[in-house]
Every structure is written in C-alpha cells, then in structure tokens.
C-alpha atoms as a printed R data frame, in Angstrom:
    type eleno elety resid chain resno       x       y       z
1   ATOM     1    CA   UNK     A     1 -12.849  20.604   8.544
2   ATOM     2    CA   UNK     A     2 -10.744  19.406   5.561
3   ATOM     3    CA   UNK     A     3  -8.386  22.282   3.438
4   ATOM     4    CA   UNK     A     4 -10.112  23.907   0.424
5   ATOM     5    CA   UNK     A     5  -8.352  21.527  -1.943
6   ATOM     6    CA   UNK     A     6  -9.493  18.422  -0.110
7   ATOM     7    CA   UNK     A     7 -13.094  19.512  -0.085
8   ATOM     8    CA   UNK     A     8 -13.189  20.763  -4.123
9   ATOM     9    CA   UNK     A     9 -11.888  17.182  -4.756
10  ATOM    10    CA   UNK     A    10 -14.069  15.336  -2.609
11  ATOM    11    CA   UNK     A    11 -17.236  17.168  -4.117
12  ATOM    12    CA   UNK     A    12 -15.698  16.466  -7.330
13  ATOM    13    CA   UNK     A    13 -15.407  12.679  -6.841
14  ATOM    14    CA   UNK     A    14 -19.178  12.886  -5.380
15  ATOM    15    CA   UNK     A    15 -20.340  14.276  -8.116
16  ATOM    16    CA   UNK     A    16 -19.043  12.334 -10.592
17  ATOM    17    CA   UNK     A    17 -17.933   8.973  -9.545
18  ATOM    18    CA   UNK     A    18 -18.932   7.583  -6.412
19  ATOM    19    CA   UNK     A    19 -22.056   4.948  -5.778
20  ATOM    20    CA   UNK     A    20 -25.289   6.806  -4.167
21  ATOM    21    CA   UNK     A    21 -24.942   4.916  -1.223
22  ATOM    22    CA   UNK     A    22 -21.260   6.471  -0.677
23  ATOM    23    CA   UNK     A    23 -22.029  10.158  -1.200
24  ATOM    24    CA   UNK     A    24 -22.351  10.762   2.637
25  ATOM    25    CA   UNK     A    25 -18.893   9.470   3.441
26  ATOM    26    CA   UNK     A    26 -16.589  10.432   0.716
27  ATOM    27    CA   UNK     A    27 -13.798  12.096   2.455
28  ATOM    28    CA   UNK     A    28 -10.318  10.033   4.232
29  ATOM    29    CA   UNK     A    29  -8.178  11.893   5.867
30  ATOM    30    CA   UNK     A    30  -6.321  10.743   8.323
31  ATOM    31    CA   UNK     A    31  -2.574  12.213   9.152
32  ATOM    32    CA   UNK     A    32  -0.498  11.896  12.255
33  ATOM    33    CA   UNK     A    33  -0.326  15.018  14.518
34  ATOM    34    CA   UNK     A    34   3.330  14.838  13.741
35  ATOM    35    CA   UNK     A    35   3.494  14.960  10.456
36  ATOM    36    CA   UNK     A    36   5.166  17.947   8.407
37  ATOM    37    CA   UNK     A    37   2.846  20.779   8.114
38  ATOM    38    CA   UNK     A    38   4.668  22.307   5.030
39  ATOM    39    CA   UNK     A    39   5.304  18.765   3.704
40  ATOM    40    CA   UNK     A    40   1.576  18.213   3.696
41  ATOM    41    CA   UNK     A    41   0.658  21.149   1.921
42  ATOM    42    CA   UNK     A    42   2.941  21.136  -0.902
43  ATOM    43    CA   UNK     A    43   1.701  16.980  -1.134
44  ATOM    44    CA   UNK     A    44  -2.169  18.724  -1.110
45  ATOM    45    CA   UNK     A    45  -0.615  21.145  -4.007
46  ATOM    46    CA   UNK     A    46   1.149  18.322  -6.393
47  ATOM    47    CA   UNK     A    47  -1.935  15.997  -5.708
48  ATOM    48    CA   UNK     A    48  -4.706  18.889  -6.508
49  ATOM    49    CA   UNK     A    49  -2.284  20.365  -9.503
50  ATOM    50    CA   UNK     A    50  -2.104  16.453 -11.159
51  ATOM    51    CA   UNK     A    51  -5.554  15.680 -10.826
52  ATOM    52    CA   UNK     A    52  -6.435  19.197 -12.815
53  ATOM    53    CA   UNK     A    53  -3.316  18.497 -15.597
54  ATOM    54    CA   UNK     A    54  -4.547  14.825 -15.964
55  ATOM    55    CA   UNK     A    55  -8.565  14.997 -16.102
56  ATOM    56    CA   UNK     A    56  -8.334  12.173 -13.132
57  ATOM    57    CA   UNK     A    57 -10.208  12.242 -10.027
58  ATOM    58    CA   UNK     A    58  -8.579   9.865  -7.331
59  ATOM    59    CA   UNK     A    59 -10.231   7.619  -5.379
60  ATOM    60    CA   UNK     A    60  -7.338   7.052  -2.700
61  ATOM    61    CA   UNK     A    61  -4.534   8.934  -1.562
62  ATOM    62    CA   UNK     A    62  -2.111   7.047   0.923
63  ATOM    63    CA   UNK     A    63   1.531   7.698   2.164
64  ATOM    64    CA   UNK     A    64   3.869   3.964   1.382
65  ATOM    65    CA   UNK     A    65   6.896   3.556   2.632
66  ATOM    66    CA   UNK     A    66   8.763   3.621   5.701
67  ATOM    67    CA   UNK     A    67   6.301   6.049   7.038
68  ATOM    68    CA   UNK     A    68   3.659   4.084   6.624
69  ATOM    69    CA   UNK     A    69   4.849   0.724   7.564
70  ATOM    70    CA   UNK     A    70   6.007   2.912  10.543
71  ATOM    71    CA   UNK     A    71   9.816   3.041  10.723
72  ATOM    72    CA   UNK     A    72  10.746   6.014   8.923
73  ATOM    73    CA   UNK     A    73  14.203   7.904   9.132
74  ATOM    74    CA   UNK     A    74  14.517  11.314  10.106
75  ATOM    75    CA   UNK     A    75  15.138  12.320   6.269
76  ATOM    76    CA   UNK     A    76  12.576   9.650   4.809
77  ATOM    77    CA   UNK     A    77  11.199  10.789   1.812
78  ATOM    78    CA   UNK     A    78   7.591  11.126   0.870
79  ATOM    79    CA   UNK     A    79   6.319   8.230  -0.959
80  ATOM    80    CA   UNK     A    80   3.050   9.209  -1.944
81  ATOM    81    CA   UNK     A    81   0.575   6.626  -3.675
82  ATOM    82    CA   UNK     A    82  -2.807   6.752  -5.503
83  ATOM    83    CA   UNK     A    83  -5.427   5.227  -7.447
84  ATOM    84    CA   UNK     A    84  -7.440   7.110  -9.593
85  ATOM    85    CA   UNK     A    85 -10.495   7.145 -12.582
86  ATOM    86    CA   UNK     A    86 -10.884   9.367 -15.057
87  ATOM    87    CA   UNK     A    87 -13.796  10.196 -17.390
88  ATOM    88    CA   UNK     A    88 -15.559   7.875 -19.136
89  ATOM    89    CA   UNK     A    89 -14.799   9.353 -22.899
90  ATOM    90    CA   UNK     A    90 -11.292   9.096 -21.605
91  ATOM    91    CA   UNK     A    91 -11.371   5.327 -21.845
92  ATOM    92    CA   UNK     A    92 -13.269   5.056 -25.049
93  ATOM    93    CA   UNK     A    93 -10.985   6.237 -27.012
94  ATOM    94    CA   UNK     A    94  -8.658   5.266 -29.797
95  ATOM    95    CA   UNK     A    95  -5.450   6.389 -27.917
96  ATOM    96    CA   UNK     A    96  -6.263   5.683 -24.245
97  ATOM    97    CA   UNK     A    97  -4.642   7.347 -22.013
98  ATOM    98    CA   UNK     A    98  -1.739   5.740 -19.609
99  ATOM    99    CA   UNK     A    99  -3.019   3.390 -16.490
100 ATOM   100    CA   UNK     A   100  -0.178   5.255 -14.280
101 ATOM   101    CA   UNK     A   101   0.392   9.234 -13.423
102 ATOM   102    CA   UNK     A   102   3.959   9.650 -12.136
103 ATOM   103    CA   UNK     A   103   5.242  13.443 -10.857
104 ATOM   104    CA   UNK     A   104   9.023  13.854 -11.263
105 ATOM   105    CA   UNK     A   105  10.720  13.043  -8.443
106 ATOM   106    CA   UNK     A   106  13.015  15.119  -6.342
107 ATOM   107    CA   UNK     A   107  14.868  13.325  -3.755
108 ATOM   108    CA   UNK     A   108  11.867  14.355  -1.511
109 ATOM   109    CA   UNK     A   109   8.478  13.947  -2.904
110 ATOM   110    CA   UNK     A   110   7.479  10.426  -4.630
111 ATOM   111    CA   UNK     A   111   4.357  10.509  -5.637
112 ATOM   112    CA   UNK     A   112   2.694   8.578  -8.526
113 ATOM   113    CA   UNK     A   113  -0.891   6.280  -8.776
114 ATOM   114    CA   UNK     A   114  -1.956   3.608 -11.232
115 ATOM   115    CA   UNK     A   115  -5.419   3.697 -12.753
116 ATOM   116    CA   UNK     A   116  -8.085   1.179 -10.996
117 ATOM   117    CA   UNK     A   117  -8.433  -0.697 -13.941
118 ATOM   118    CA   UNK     A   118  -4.635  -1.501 -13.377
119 ATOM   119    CA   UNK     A   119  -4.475  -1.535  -9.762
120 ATOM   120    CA   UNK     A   120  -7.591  -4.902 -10.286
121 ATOM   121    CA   UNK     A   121  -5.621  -6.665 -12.800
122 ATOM   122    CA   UNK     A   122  -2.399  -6.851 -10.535
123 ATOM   123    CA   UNK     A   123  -4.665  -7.539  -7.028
124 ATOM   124    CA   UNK     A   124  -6.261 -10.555  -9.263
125 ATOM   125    CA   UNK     A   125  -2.307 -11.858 -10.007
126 ATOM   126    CA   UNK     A   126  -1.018 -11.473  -6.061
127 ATOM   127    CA   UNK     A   127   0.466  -8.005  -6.402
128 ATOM   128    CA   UNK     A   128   0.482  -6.910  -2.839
129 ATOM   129    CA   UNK     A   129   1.630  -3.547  -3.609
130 ATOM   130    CA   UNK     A   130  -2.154  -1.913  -3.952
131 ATOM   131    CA   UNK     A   131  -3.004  -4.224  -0.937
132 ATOM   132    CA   UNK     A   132  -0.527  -2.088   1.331
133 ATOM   133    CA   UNK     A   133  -1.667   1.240   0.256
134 ATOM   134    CA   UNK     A   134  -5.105   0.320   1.264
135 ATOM   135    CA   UNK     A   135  -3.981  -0.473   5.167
136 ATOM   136    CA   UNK     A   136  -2.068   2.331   4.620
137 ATOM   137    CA   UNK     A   137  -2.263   4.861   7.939
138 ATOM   138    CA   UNK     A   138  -1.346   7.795   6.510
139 ATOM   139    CA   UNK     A   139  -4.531   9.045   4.015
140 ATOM   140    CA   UNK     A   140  -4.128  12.228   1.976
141 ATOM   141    CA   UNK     A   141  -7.358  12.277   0.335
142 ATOM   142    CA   UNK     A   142 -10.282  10.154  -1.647
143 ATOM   143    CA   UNK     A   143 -13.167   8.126  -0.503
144 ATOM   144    CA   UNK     A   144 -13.206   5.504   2.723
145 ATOM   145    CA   UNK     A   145 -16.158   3.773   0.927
146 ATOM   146    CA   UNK     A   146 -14.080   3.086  -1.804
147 ATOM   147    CA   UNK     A   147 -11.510   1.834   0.313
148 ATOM   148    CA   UNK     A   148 -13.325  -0.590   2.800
149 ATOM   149    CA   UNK     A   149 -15.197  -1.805  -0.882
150 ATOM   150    CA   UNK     A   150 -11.701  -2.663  -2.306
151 ATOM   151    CA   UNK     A   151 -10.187  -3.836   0.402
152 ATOM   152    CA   UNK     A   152 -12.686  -6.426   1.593
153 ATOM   153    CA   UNK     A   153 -12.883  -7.715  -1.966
154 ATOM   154    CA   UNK     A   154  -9.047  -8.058  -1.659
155 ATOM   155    CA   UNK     A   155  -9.767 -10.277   1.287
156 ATOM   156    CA   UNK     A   156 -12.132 -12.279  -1.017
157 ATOM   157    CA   UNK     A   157 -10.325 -13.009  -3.499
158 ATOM   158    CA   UNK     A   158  -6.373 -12.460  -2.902
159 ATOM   159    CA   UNK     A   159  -4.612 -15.521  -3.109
160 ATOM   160    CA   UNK     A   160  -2.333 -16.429  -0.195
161 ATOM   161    CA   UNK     A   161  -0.046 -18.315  -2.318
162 ATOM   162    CA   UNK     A   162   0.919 -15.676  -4.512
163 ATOM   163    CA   UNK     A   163   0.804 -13.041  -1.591
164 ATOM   164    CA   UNK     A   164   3.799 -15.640   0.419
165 ATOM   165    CA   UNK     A   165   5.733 -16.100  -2.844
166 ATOM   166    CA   UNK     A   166   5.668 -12.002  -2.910
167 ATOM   167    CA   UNK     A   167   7.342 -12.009   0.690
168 ATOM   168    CA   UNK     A   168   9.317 -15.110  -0.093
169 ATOM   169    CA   UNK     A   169  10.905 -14.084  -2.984
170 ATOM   170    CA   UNK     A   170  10.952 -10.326  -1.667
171 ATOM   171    CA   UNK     A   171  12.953 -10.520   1.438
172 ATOM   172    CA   UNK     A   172  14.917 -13.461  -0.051
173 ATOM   173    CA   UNK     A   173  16.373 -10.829  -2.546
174 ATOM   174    CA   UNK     A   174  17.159  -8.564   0.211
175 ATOM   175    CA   UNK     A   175  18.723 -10.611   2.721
176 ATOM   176    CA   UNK     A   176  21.557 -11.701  -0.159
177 ATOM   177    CA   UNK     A   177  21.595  -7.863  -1.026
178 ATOM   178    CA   UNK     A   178  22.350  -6.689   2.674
179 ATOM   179    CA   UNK     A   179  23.583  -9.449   4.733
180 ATOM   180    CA   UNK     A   180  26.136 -10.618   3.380
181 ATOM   181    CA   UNK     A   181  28.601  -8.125   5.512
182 ATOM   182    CA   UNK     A   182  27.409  -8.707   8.784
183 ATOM   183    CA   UNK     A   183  29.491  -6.458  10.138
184 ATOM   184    CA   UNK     A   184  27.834  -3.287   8.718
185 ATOM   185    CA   UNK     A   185  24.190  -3.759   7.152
186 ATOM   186    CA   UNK     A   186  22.443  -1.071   5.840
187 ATOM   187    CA   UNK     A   187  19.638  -0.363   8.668
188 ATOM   188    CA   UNK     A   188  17.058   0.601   5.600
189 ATOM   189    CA   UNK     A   189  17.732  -2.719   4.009
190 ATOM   190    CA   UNK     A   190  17.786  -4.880   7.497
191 ATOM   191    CA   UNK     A   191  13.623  -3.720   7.876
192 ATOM   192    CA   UNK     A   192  13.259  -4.573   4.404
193 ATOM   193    CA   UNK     A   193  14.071  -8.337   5.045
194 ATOM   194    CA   UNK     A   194  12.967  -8.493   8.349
195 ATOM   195    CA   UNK     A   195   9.206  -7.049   6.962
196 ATOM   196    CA   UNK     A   196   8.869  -9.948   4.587
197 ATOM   197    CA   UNK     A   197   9.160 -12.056   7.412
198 ATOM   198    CA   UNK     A   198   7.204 -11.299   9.610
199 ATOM   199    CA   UNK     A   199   4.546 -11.425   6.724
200 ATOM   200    CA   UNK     A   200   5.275 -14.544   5.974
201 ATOM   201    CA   UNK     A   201   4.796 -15.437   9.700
202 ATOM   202    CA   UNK     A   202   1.809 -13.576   9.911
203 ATOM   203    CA   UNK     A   203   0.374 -16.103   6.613
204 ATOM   204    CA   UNK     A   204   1.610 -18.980   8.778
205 ATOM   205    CA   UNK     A   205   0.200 -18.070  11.995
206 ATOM   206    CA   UNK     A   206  -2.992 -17.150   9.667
207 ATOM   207    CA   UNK     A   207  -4.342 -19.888   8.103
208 ATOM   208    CA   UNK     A   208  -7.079 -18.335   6.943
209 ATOM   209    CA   UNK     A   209  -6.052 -15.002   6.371
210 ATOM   210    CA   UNK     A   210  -4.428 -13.343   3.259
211 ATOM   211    CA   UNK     A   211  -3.548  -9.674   3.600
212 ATOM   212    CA   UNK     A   212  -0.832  -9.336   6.808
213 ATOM   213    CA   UNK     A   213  -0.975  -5.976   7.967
214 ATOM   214    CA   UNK     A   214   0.940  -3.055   6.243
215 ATOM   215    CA   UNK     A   215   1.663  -1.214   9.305
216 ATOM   216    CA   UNK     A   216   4.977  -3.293  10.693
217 ATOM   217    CA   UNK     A   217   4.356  -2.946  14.392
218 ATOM   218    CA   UNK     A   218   1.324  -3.923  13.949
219 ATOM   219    CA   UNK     A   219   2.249  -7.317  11.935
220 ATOM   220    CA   UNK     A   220   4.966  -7.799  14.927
221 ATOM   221    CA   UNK     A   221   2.304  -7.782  17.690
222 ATOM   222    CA   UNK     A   222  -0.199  -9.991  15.573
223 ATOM   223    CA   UNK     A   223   2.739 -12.663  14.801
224 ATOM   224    CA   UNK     A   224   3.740 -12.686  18.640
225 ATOM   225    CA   UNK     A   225   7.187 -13.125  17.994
226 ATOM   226    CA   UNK     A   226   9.641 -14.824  20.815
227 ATOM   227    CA   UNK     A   227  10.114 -11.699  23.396
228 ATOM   228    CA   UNK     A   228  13.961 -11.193  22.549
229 ATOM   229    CA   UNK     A   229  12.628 -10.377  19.172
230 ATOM   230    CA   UNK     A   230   9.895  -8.380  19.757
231 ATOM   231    CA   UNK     A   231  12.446  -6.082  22.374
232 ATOM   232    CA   UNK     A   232  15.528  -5.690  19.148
233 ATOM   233    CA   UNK     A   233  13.063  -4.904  16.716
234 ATOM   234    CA   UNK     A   234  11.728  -2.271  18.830
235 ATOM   235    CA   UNK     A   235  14.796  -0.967  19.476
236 ATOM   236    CA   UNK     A   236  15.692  -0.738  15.695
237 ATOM   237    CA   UNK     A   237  12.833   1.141  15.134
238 ATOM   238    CA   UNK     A   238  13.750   4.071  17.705
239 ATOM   239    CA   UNK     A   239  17.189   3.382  16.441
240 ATOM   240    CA   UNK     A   240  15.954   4.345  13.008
241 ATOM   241    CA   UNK     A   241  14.051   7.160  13.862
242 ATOM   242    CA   UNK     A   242  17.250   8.675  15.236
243 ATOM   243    CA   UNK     A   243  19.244   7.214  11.973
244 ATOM   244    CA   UNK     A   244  19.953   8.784   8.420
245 ATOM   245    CA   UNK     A   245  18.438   6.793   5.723
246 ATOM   246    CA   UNK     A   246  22.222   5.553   5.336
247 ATOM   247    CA   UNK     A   247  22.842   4.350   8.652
248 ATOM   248    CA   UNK     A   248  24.671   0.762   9.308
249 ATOM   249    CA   UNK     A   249  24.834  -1.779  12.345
250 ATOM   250    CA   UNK     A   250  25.812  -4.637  13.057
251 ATOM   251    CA   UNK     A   251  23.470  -7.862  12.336
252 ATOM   252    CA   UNK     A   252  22.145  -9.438  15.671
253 ATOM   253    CA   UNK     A   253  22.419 -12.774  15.886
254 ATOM   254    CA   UNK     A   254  18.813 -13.339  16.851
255 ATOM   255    CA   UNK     A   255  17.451 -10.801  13.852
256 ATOM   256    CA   UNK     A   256  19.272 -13.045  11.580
257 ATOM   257    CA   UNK     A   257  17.878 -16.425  12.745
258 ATOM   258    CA   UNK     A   258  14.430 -15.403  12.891
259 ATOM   259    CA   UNK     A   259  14.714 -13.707   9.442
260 ATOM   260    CA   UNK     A   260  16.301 -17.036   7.863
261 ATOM   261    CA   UNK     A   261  13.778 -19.620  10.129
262 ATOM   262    CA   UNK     A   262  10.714 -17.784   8.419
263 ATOM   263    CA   UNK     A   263  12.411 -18.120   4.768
264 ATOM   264    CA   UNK     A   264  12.401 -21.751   5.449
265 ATOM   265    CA   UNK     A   265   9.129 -21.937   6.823
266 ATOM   266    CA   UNK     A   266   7.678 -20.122   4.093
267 ATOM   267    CA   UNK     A   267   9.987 -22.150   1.492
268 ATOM   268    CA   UNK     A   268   8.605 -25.655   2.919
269 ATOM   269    CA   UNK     A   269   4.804 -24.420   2.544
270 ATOM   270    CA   UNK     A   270   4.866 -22.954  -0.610
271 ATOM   271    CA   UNK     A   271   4.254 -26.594  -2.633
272 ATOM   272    CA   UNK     A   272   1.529 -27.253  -0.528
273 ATOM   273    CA   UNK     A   273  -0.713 -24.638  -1.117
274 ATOM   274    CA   UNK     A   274  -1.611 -23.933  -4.750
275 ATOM   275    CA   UNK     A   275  -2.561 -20.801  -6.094
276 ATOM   276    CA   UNK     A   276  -6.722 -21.221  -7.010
277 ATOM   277    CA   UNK     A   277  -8.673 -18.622  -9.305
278 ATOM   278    CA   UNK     A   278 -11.552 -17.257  -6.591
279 ATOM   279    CA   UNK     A   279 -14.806 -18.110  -8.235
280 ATOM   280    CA   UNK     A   280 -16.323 -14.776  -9.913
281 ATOM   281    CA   UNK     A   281 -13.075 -12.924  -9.274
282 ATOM   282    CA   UNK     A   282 -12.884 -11.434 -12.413
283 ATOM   283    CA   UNK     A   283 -16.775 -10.746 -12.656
284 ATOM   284    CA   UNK     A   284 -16.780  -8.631  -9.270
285 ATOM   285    CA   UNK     A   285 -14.186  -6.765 -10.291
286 ATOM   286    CA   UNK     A   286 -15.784  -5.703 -13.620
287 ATOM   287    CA   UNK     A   287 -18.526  -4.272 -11.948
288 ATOM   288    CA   UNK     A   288 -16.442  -2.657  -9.016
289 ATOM   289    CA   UNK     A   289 -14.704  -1.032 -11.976
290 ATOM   290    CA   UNK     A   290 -17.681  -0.049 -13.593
291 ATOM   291    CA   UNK     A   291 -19.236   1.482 -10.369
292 ATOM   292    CA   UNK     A   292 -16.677   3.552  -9.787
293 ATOM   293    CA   UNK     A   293 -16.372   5.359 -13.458
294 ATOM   294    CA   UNK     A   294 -20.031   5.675 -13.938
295 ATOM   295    CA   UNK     A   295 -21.019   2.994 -16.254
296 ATOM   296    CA   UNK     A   296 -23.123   0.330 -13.842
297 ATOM   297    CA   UNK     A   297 -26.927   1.189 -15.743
298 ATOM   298    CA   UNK     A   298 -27.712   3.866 -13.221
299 ATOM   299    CA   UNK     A   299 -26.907   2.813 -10.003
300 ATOM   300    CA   UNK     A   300 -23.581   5.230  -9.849
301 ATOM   301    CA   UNK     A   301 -23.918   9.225  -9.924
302 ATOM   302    CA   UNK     A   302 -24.303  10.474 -13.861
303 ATOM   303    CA   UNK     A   303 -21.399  12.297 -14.625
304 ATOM   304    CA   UNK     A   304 -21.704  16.151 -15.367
C-alpha cells in the first residue's frame, strides 16, 4: 500500500500522462528497509509540495549519490533526482517554462529534476547522469513503465564512446584532485575515482554493452576484479559506512594501481572506437517525448 501522497500522484500521472498500455503499472517504489523513516517523509512532502507549486507531474523519482551507488556515509545527504512533464499548454507557450526544478538546498536534502525533453537531448550526447538515475535502487515515486521504456532505449542508442570518455575524463579529474597526498585521501573522493574505473572496466570487459551498472557493488562483481581488489574495496565500503563524509586514509598501493591501469586502458581504446549517431535516435525519442505529454494522435491518455 503506497502513502496518500504517492497514490494522489500516481493517479495523477495515470490520468494525464501515461500510455494506455501503462495505466496498470504506474507506481515504483522501492526503498530499503533501512532507510530513514522521517527522512522519507519529509522527501514524500518536498516532492508532493514541488509538483503542486510547479504544475509538473514526474515520471521518476530516484535517490543518486552515495546511497545509491551504495557506499554512503553515516551523515550522507539526500540527493534526490527526477524527471518530470508538465502540461501541454505549458510548452506552447511564448515564455516556456525552465527544463530543470531545483528545491533549495540545506546541507541535507538535494533534490532537483530536469524536464524529459532535457533529460533526451543530454542521453542522445553521452550524458550518463540520467542513465544512473534510471538503475537507480532507491525509487521515491513515478512510473516503472516509463522507466524500463527509457532505459532500454538508452541501451539502444547510448554511445559507448561518449559514455568511456564520461568515466575517463571523470575519474581522471578526481584522481589529480585527491591523490596527490597519498598519505591522507579524502575517503569520499577515493570512491569517486575508483567508480569511474571500474566503469570503464565494466565497457572493456563489455564489448557490447553501454550502460555499466549504477549500483557500485554491483559493477565490482560484474568486472570480476583480481581478489585483493575485490576484498579492499569491500572493506572501504564498511569502512565508509562507519566514516564521516570527511574521513581520510591512506592510499593502498593496490587501489592505486588498479585505478591508474584502467585510465590507461580506457586512454588506449578511446581512438579506436568512434562515437556513431544510432540510426532513428532522434526520431524515437520525439515520439517517446510525445507519448509521455499527451500529444502522440490518441494513443496516450487525453489530458483533463
């Protein structure tokens, strides 16, 4: 049984957005039995309050972050994410309204969404942000059709190059940031090199595949790293769950070689592969985008 806020919005997004075929699975939900009960319900509050103040209707609700990608801190913020329509009229306008809703932030709640029509354009250039927060295994609220229908045509039509030179260029910027002092490295900074990584491992171990896992220990055990690696990195993460978010360490040896040997890797492979426009990318996601606000000639729900 969802919470009264949850079901209002997911009757909401039946009835106005979502594809016939959809309107018997609309609701995702899907939060760990430890998660923060009072932390949930003031996210349920800020997410039901925004949708009201903003005339948008969100499709997905996900957690990011290092709760998601499964090595959070004890005092880990809340990075919530979103994607979200609004009403047709909204869009034909003369002053559209913005593609992204952010809430203020407060040191403990981080929560803000971009519009799909947004979210498309940056999945068609490599952005692998929106591909994250659709593996994402913390889900507030919004539609699992919608999600398995934009997720698989990621996997259609991503391109791998652009998703490795993400990584690349990603944990590249964070290993000069945090180890240059090997002597105390930010714990919070050492996962965010060592995720890129293993990504880029995952790509190379994955020749056909183009969206590596979100969920990091997940993307460890599908990259099967050497054994003395996949033992550290599981002790960082119970080392981090005991850790402030400003916790430091000491650099092992091993973390630091299989960190830079992936760099390479990734560095030598780049030239070969070139980036290649997916025929009818563009077209498919015109109509996705059209589906989901209403305007495919009658094959979406009128809205009221």
């Amino acid at each position: 049984m969802l919470p009264p806020c949850l079901e209002r919005r997911a009757t909401g997004l039946a009835q106005r957005f979502l594809p016939r075929e959809a309107l018997a699975n609309t609701s995702l939900r899907h939060i760990p039995p430890d998660f923060s009960a009072e932390s949930l319900r003031e996210i349920d509050r800020r997410l039901t309050d925004l949708e009201c103040q903003e005339d948008a209707t969100l499709l997905l609700a996900v957690e990011s972050g290092s709760r998601a990608w499964g090595f959070a801190s004890p005092d880990s913020d809340f990075d919530c994410r979103f994607i979200f329509v609004r009403r047709i009229e909204r869009y034909l306008s003369l002053s559209p309204p913005r593609d992204v809703i952010e809430l203020p932030t407060d040191g403990v709640f981080d929560i803000n969404g971009w519009d799909l029509a947004k979210t498309l354009k940056l999945m068609l250039k490599g952005n692998v942000t929106a591909l994250e927060w659709l593996q994402s295994p913390i889900n507030y609220a919004g539609s699992e059709h919608f999600r398995d229908e934009l997720l698989a045509f990621a996997r259609r039509h991503t391109s791998r190059d652009l998703v490795a030179r993400h990584y690349l260029y990603l944990g590249l910027r964070q290993r000069r940031a945090c180890f240059s002092d090997r002597a105390s490295v930010p714990l919070k900074r050492l996962f965010y090199a060592l995720r890129p990584a293993a990504a880029l491992r995952w790509l190379r171990l994955h020749p056909q595949g183009n969206v590596p896992p979100m969920h990091f220990p997940t993307l460890m055990a599908e990259t099967s790293p050497p054994p003395e690696i996949r033992e550290l990195v599981a002790a960082l993460i119970a080392e981090k769950a005991r850790t402030h978010e400003l916790g430091t360490m000491i650099l092992p040896e091993a973390i630091s070689c299989f960190v830079d040997t992936e760099f390479d890797a990734a560095t030598r492979l780049l030239g070969q592969e070139r980036n290649r426009s997916t025929f009818g990318a563009e077209e498919e996601a015109n109509a996705l985008l059209r589906r989901w606000i209403g305007m495919d000639g009658g094959r979406s729900v009128a809205i009221a």
